[in-house]
N, C-alpha and C positions, 0 to 999 in steps of 0.2 A: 432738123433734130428738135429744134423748139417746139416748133408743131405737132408733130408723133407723142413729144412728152407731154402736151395741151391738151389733144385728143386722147391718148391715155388716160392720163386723172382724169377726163370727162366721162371715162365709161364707169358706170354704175359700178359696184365695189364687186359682185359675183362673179358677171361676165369678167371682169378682169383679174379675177382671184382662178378662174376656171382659166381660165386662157396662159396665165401664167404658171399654172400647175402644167397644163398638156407641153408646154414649151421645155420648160424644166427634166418634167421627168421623160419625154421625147430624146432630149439632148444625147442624158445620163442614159440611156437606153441604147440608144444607137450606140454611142462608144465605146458599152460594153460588151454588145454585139460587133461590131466592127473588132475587137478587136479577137473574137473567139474566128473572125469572117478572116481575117487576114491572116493569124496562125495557121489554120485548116489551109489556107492555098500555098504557105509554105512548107507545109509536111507535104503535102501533094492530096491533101483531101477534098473530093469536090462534094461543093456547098449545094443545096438542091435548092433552098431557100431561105432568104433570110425577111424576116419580119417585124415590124414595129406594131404593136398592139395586136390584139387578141379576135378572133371571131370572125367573122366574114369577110374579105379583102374588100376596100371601098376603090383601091387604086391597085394595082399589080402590072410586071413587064417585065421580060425577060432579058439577062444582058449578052452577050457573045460568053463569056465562059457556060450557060446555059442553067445561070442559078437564077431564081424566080423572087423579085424584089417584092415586097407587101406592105400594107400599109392599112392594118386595121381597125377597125371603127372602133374596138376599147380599146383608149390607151395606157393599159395601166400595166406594160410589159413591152416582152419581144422575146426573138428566140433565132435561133440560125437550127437549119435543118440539114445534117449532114450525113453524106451520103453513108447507107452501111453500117448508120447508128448502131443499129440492133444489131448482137451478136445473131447467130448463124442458128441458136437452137430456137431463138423468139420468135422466129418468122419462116413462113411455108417455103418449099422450094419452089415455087413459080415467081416469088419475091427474091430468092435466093439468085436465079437465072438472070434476074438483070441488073445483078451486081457489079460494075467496073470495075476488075483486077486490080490492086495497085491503088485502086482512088477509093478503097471504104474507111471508115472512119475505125471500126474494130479491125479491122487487118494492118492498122500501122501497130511500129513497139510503143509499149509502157510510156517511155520516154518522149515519144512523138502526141500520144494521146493526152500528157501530163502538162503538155506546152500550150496543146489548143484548148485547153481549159483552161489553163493556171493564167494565159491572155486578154480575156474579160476583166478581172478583176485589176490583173496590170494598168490595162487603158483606162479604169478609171479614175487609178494613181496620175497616171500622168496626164490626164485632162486636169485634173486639180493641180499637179502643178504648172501646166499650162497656161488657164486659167489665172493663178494666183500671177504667175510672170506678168502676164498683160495685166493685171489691174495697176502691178506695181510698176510698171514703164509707165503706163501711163494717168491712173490718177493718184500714183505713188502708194507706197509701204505704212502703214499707221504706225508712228512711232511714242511711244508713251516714256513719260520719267517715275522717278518713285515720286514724286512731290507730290507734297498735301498741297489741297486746293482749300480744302473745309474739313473741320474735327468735328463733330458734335457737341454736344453740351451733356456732359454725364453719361458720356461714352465709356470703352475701356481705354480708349486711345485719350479724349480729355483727362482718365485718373492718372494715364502715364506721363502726363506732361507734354504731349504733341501741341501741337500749334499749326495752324495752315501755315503754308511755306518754307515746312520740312520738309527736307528731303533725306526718304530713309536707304543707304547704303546696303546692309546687312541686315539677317536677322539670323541670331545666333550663329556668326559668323559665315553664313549663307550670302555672298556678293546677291545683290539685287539692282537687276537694272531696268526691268519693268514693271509696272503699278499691278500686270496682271498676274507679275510672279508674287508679290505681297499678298495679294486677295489668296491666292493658290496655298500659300504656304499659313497662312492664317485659319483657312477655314479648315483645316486639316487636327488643327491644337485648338479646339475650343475648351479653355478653363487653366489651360496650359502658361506656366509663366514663358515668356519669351524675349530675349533680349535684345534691343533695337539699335543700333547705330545711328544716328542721325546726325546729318548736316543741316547748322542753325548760322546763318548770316556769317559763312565759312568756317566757323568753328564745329569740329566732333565732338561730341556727346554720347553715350548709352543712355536708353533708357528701358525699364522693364516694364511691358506690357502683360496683360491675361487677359486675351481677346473671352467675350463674353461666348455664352453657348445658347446657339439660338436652332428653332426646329429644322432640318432641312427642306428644302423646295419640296411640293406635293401632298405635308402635312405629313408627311412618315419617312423621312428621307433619315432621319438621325442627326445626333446634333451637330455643329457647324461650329467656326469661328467667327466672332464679329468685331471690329475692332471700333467700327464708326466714325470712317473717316472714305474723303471723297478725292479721288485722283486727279490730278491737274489734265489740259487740255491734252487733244492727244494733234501730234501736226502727222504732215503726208509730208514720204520726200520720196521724187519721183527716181527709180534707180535708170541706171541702163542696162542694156539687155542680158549682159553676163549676169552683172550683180542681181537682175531682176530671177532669173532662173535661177541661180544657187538659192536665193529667198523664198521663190515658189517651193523646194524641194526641200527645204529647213521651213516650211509654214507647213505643206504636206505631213513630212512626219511630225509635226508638233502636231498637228491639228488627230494624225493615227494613235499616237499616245494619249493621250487626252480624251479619245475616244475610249479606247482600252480599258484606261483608268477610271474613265466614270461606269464601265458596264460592270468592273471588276466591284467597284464602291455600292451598285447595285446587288451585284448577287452576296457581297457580306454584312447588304443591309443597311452600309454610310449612308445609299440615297435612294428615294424613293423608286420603287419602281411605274413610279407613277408618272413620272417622265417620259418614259418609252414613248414613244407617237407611232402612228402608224398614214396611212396615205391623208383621211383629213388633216390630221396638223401639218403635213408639208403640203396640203395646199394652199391654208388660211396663212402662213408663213410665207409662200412663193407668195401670195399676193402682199402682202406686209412690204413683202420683201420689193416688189415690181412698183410699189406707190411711193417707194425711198428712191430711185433712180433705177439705172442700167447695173453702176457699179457693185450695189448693194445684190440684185439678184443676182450679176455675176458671183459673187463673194458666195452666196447662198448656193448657187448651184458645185462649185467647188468643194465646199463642205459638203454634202449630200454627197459629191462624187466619191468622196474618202470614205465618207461612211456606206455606199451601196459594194465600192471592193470591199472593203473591211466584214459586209455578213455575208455576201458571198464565199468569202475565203473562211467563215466558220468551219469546223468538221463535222455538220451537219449533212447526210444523205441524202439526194436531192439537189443540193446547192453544189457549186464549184467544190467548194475546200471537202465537202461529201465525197465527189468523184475523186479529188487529188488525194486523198485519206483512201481508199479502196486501192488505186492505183500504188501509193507507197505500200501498200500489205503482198501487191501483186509482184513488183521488184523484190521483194525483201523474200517470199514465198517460191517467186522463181514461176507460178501458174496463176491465175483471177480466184478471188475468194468462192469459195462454194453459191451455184447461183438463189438456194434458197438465205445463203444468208445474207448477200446483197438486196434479194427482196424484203427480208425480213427490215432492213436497216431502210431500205427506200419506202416504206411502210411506217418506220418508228419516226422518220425525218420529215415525212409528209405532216404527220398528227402534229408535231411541233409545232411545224411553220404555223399551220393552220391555227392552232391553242396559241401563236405569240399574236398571230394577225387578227385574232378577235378579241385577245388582251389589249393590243395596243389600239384598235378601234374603240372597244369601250371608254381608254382612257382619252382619246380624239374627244369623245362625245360627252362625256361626262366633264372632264378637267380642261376641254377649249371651247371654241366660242359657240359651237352647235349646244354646249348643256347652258351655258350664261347665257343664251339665249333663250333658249328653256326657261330654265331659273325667272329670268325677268318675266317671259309670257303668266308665269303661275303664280309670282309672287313670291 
């Protein structure tokens, strides 16, 4: 292992910035495929193809159920191809004729069609907590205190009377038991008076802070709490396997909410939308991430895993939560939405994706290291 991680950090920063993006979003791909691949064969739907990356197959082979494996030279996707996709007005009747009764994908019910979709985005729930289990069995759980480590000097927290080697309990009767729920609940009241609990050399205390207001991340994010003070050390405690899983599946949803919450913070404006990234910043990141060890890109991949269920499952046309959104109009309806207005919508949802995927490219290019790279070339 020493060696792999030797050779590693020898390879020049691209090639292994490149190679840990393909791995990454490889992983996250397959298992969210795999798990659209596995529902379809329990509703009884047979798969024609399933594929990793896009364009001309570089590898392909076919397994005994008779689905056609792929493996394409872009890897910046995948897809499963099932049989009978298209409804029955989309396609001629000489396509129609070599349809398998019983095994198309539009001739199962509502309910059956709402499972091998709604499946993608599940597996990627539970690769994340998968994922988060193993790190925490084995290079343990990061456990943090509320303890100050460091105040600033002419901070809001030095006006309140902090001292490194507080340790703060509450805030405004809010129990706190980690440094990341302080920062959380701070940066939310900037200007805000707030009242501290603190434990000093065993003795309680209150004290009143008014965390200062400083610009959010991005330069338009809105204003922010800052209190100016620095969390103590954070330790690992490795669980076992029970415990390690219930922590995967309580880091999971922590990590979905928090997700939630910062898109919600974006669209009222808290935070900049100049955060969004798009494919370069997770791969300048997968590499960041790949030059800090195994466990770090694990941990990165995990998060990603959350957050690719998480816009899948939007109700956007096109994506998963699109089709499961059509699908709840079709049960509640009792027949499938009119099919011009499903194109209309798989038309309105296309333009999206596209308008967010060159938004969040701009800001890859412009606010990561491709524009600070720029920036330095020109001065």
């Amino acid at each position: 292992m020493e060696l792999l991680g030797s050779l590693w950090n020898a390879l020049p920063a691209l090639p292994r910035t490149l190679i840990a993006f393909a791995v990454v979003l490889g992983v996250l791909v397959f298992v969210h495929e795999l798990g659209h691949y596995l529902a379809a064969r329990w509703r009884g739907v047979h798969v024609e193809a399933f594929s990793i990356g896009f364009g001309r197959p570089v590898l392909r082979g076919r397994d005994r159920h008779g689905t056609e494996w792929r493996l394409g030279w872009i890897p910046l996707g995948g897809y499963v191809k099932m049989h009978g996709q298209e409804t029955p007005e989309d396609v001629p009747p000489e396509v129609r004729a070599t349809w398998q009764e019983g095994r198309t994908f539009h001739g199962k019910s509502v309910g059956s069609r709402a499972i091998v979709v709604a499946a993608g985005p599940i597996a990627n729930f539970l690769l994340a907590m998968a994922l988060f289990a193993g790190l925490f069995m084995t290079s343990g759980r990061p456990v943090s205190n509320t303890s100050l480590a460091a105040v600033v000097e002419s901070s809001a927290a030095a006006r309140a009377g902090l001292r490194a080697g507080d340790e703060i309990l509450a805030l405004d009767d809010h129990r706190v038991t980690r440094f990341e729920q302080v920062q959380r609940y701070v940066q939310q009241r900037p200007g805000q008076s707030i009242a501290m609990l603190v434990r000093r050399d065993g003795e309680e205390t209150t004290l009143t802070a008014v965390p200062e207001s400083r610009e959010g991340a991005g330069g338009a994010g809105g204003a922010v709490g800052v209190l100016g003070v620095q969390g103590g050390a954070v330790r690992f405690e490795r669980l076992d396997p029970v415990s390690a899983v219930a922590a995967g599946v309580v880091q999971t949803a922590d990590i979905t909410w928090q997700t939630l919450a910062g898109i919600g913070e974006m669209i009222v404006g808290k935070r900049s939308a100049k955060e969004l990234g798009g494919p370069i910043r997770i791969a300048e990141i997968s590499g960041e991430a790949a030059s800090l060890g195994f466990g770090a890109l694990v941990n990165l991949m995990a998060v990603l895993s959350v957050s690719l269920g998480l816009l899948n499952l939007f109700p956007i046309p096109v994506l998963d939560g699109g089709h499961l959104m059509f699908y709840a109009a079709e049960a509640i309806r009792g027949r499938p939405l009119p099919p011009r207005v499903q194109e209309y919508g798989f038309r309105a949802g296309f333009a999206l994706l596209i308008a967010l995927f060159l938004f969040a490219s701009r800001n890859d290019i412009v606010e990561g290291g491709v524009g600070r790279f720029v920036a330095r070339l020109f001065g």
